[in-house]
VOKOL-375838 format. One record per residue: residue number from 0; x, y, z of N, C-alpha, C in turn. Coordinates in pm, 1 decimal. Layout:
BEGIN
 num       nX       nY       nZ      caX      caY      caZ       cX       cY       cZ
 NUM        X        Y        Z        X        Y        Z        X        Y        Z
...
//
This chain:
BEGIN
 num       nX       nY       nZ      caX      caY      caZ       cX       cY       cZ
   0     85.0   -118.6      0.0      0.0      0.0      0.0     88.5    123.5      0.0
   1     72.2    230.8    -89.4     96.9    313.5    -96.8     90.2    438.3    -33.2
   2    125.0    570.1     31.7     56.2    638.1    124.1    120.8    745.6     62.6
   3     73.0    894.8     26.6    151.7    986.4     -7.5     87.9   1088.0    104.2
   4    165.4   1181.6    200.5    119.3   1244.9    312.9    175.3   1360.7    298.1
   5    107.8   1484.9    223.4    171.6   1633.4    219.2    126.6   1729.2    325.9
   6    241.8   1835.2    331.7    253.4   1921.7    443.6    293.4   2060.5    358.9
   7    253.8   2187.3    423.5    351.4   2311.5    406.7    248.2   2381.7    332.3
   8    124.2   2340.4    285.2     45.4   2471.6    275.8    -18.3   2585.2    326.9
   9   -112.3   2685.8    300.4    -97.2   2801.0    365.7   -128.8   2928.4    295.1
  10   -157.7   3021.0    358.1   -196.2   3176.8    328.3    -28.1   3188.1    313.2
  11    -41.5   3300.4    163.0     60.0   3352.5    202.7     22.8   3491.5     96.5
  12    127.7   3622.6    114.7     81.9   3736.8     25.8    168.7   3741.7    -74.2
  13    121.4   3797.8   -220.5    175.3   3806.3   -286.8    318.2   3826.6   -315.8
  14    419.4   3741.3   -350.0    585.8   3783.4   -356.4    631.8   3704.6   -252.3
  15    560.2   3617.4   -151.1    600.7   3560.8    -66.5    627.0   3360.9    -93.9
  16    659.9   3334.3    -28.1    743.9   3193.3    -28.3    640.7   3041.6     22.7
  17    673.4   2979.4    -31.7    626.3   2843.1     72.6    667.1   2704.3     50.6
  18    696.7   2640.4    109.6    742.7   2536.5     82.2    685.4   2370.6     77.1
  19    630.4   2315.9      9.5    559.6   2223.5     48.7    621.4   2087.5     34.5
  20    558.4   1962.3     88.3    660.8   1821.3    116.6    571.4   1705.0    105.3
  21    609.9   1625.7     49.0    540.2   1543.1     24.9    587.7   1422.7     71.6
  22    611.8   1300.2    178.7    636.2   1199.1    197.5    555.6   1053.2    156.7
  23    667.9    981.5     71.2    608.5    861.7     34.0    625.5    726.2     87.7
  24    516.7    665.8    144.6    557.9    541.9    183.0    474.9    371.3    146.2
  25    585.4    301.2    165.6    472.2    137.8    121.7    586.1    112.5     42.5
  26    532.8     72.2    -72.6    606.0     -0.8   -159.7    641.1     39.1   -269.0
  27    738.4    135.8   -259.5    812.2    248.2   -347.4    932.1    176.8   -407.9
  28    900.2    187.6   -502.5   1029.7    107.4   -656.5   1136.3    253.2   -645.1
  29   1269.5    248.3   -664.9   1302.7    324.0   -652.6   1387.5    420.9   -803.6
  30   1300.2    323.8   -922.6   1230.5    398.0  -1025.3   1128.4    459.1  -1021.4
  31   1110.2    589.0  -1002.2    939.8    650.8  -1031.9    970.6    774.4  -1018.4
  32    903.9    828.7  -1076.9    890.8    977.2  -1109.9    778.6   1090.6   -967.5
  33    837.2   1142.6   -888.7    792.0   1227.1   -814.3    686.6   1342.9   -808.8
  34    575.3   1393.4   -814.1    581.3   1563.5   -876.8    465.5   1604.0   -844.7
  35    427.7   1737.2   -839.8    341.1   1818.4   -786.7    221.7   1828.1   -926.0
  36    139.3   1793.8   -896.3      6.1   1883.9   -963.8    -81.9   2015.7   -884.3
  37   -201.4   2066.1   -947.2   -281.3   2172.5   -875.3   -419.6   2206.4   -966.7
  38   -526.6   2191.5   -884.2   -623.6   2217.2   -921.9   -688.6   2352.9   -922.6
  39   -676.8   2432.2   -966.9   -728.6   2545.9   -932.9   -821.4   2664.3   -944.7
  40   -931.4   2585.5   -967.6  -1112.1   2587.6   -979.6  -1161.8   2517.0  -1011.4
  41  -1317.5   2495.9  -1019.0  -1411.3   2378.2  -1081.6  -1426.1   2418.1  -1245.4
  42  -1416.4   2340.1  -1268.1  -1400.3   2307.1  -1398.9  -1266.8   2310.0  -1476.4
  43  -1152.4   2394.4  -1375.5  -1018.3   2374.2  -1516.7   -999.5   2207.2  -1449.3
  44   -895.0   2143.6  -1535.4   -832.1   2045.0  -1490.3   -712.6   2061.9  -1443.0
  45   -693.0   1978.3  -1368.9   -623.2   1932.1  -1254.2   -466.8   1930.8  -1366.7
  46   -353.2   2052.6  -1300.0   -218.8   2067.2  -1459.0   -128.6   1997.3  -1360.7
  47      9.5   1991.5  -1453.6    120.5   1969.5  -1388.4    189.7   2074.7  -1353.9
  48    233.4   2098.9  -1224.8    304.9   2215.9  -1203.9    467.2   2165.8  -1180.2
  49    544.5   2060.6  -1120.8    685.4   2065.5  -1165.2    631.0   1884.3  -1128.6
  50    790.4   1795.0  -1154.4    821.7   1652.2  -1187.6    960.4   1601.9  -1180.0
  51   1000.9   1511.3  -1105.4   1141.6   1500.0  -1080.7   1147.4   1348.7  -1064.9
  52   1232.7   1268.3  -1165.3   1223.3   1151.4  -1172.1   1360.6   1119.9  -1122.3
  53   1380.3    961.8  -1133.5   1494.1    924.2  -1035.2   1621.2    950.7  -1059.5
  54   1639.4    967.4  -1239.1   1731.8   1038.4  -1188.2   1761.5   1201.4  -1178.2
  55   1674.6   1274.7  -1153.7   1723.6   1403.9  -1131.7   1647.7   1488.8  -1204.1
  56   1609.2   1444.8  -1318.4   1566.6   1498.9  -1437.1   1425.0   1550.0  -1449.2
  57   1386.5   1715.7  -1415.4   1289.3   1743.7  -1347.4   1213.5   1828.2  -1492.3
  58   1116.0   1881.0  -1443.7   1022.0   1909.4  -1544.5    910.2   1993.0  -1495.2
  59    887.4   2158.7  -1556.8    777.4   2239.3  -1506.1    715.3   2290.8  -1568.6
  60    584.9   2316.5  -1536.2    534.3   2379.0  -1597.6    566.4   2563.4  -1628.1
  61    503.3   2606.3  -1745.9    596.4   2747.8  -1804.4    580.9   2843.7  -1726.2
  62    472.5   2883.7  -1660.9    428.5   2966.6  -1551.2    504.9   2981.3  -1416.5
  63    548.4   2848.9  -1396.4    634.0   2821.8  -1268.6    784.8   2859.4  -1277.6
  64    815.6   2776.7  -1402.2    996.5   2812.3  -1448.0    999.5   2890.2  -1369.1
  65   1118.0   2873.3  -1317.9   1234.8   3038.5  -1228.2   1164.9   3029.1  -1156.6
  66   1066.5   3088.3  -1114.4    994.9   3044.3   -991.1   1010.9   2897.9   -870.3
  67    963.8   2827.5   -915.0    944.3   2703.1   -839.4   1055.9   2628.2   -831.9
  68   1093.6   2519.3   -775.8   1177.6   2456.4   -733.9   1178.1   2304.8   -677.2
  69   1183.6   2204.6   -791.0   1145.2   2061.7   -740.9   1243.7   1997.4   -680.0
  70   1248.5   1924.5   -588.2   1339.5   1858.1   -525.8   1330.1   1738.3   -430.6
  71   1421.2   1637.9   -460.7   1415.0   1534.4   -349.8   1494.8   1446.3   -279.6
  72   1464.1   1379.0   -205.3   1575.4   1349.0    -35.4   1639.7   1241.8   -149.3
  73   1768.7   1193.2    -61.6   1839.4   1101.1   -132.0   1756.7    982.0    -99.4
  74   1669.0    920.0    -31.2   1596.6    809.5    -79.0   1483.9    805.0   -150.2
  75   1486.9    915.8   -193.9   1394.2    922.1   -320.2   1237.7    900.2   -275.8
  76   1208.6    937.2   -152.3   1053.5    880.0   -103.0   1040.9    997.2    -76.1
  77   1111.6   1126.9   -114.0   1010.6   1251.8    -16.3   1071.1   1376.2   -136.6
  78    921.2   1464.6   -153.9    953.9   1528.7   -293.6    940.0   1682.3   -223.7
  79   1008.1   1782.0   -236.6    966.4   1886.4   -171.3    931.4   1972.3   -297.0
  80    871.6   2122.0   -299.6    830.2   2210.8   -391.9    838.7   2347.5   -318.1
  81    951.6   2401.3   -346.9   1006.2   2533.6   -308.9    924.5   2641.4   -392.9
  82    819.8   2742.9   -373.6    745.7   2841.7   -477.4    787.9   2950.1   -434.3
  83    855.0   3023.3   -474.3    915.2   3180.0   -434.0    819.6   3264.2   -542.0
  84    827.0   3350.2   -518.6    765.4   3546.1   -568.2    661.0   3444.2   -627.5
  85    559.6   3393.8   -492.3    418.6   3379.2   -550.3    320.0   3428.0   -594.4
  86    219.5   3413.6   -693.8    200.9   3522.8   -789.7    -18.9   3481.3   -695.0
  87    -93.0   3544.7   -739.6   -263.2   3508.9   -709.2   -295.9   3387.7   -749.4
  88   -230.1   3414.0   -873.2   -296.5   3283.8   -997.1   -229.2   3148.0   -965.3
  89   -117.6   3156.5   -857.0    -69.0   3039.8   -783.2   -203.4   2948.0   -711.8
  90   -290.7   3017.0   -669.7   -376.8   2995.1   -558.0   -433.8   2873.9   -620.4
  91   -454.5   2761.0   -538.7   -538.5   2592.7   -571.7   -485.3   2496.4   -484.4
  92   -515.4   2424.0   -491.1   -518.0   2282.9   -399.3   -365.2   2238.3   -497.6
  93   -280.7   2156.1   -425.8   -154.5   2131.6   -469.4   -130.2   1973.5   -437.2
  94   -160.6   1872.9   -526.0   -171.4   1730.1   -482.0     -5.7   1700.1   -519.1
  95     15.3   1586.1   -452.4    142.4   1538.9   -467.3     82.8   1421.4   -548.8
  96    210.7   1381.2   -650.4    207.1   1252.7   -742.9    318.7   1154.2   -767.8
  97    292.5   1011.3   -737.8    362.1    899.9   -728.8    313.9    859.1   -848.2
  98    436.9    864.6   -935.7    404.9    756.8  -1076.5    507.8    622.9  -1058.1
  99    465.2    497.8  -1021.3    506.7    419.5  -1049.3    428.8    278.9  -1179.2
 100    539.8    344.7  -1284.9    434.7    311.4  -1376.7    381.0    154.2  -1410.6
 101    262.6    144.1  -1413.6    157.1    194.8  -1491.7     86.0    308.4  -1383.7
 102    124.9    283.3  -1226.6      2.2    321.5  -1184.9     76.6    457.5  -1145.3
 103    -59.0    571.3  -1086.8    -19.7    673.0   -986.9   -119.6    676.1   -884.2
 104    -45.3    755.1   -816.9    -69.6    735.3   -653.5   -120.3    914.0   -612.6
 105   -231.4    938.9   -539.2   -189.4   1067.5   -542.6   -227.0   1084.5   -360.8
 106   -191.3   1207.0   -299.4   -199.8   1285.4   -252.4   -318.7   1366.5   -197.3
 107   -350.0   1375.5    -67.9   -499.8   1424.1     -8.0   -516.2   1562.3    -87.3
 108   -412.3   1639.7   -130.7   -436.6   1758.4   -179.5   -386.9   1894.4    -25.6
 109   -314.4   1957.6    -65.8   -285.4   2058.4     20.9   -313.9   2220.1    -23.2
 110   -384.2   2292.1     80.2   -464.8   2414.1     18.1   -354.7   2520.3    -16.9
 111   -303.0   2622.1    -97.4   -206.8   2691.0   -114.8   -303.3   2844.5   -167.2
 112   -286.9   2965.6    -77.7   -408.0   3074.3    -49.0   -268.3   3189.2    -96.3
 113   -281.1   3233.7   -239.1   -173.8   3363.7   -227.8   -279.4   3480.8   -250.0
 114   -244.9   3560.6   -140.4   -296.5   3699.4   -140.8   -232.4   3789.0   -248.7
 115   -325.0   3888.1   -288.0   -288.4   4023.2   -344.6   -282.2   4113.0   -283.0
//
């Protein structure tokens, strides 16, 4: 069984920082690709916002570039997401994602509130 358990969301005001974490546990191959998604209203779909696979080789979305910051522990079970000079349009629920393929695994969803 799989368990993905995120932390570090939060109000924060515009231009400001946050850091969020995602810990993975169960039965983690230590091939799989790591990474943040975000939902952020009813009706858009659910995007990719950054992706960091085993080996290193990470991936963001265009909005985020320079901004954001994917990263993870050397056992490869815990994915963090550094968001500096957060912008409004940041604002949505921020799920963490376990691809071990075929399957993925996701994340209760963590609330992320940027003020203007």
């Amino acid at each position: 069984q799989v368990q993905l358990v995120e932390s570090g969301g939060g109000l924060v005001q515009a231009g400001g920082s946050l850091r969020l974490s995602c810990a993975a546990s169960g039965s983690i191959l230590r091939l799989n690709t790591l990474g943040w998604y975000r939902h952020q209203a009813p009706g858009k779909q659910r995007e990719l916002v950054a992706a960091i696979n085993s080996a290193g080789i990470t991936n963001y979305e265009d909005s985020v570039r320079g901004r954001f910051t994917i990263s993870r522990d050397s056992a490869k079970t815990t994915v963090y997401l550094q968001m500096n000079t957060l912008k409004p349009e940041d604002t949505a629920v921020y799920y963490c994602n376990l691809l071990l393929s075929p399957r993925n695994y996701w994340g209760q969803g963590t609330q992320v509130t940027v003020s203007s």
